[in-house]
C-alpha positions in Angstrom: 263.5 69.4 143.5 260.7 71.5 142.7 260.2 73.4 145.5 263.5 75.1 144.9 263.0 75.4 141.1 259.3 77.1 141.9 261.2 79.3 144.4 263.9 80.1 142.0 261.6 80.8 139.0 259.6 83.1 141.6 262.2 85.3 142.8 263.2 86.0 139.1 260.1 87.6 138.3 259.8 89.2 141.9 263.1 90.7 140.9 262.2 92.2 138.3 259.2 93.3 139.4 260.7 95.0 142.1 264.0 96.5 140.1 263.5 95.9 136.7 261.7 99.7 136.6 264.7 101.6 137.8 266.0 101.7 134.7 263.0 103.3 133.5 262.6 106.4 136.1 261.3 108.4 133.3 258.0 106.2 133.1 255.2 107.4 135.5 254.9 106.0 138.6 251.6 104.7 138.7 252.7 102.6 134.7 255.3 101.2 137.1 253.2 100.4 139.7 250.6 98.5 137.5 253.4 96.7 135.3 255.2 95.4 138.5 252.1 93.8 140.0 251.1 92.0 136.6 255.2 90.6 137.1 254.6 90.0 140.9 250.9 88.5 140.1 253.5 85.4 138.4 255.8 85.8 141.1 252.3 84.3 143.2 251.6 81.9 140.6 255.3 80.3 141.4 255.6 80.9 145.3 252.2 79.7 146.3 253.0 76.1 145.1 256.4 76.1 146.2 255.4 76.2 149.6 252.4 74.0 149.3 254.6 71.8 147.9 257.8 72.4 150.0 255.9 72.3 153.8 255.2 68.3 152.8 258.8 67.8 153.4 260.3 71.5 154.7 259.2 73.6 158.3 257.9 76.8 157.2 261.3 78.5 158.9 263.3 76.4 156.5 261.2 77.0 153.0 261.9 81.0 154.5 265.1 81.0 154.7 265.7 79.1 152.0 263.7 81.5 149.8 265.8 84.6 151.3 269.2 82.7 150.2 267.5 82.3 146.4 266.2 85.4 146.6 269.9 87.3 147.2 271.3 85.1 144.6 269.1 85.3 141.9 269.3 89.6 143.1 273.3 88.9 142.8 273.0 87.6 139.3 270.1 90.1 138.3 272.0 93.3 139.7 275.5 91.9 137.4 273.3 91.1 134.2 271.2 94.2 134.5 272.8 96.7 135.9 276.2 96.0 135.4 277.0 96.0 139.1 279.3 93.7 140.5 279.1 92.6 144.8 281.7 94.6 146.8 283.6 92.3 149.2 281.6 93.5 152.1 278.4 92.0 150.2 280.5 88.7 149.9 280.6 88.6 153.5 277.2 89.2 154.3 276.3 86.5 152.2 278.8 84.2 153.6 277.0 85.2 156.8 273.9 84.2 155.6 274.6 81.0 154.4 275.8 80.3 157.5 272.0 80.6 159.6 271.2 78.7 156.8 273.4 75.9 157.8 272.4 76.7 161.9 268.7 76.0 159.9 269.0 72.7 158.5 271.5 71.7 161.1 271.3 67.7 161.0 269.6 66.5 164.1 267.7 69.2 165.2 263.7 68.6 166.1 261.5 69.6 163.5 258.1 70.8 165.2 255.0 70.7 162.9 251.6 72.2 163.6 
């Protein structure tokens, strides 16, 4: 599906535009700053057309929540691959919490409203 696979390619760079640096607090801010907008400036090229794509067959409430659930997984993966850091069970249950109001989102039956 290539809304998802936009989505997902776009919250890899935002990622690491927004996290990648922290490994690098010895760099100025401003380099940081300028370097994570070139990253985010890709991000833009990926998100825009996943949602001009995505509201042909998704409400905009769905294509947001289902960028938030890619956005915490690909951050799952990216903090473990990175960083080394590995979810505490307490960060298992948010995201079981979270997959959940996805579920409420898509539940079958319910009216989708377009504008």
């Amino acid at each position: 599906m290539k809304t998802v696979g936009l989505l997902l390619l776009s919250n890899i760079f935002m990622t690491v535009a927004w996290y990648a640096h922290l490994k690098h607090t010895d760099s100025p801010l401003w380099k940081v700053i300028v370097v994570s907008w070139g990253i985010a400036l890709l991000e833009y090229c990926f998100h825009v057309p996943a949602n001009r794509i995505g509201v042909e067959r998704f409400s905009v409430m769905e294509l947001k929540i289902m960028q938030e659930v890619l956005s915490i997984s690909v951050f799952v993966g990216f903090a473990f691959i990175y960083f080394r850091e590995l979810p505490r069970w307490n960060h298992g249950v948010a995201f079981a919490l979270i997959l959940l109001a996805v579920a409420f989102v898509f539940w079958p039956g319910t009216p989708r409203v377009s504008g």
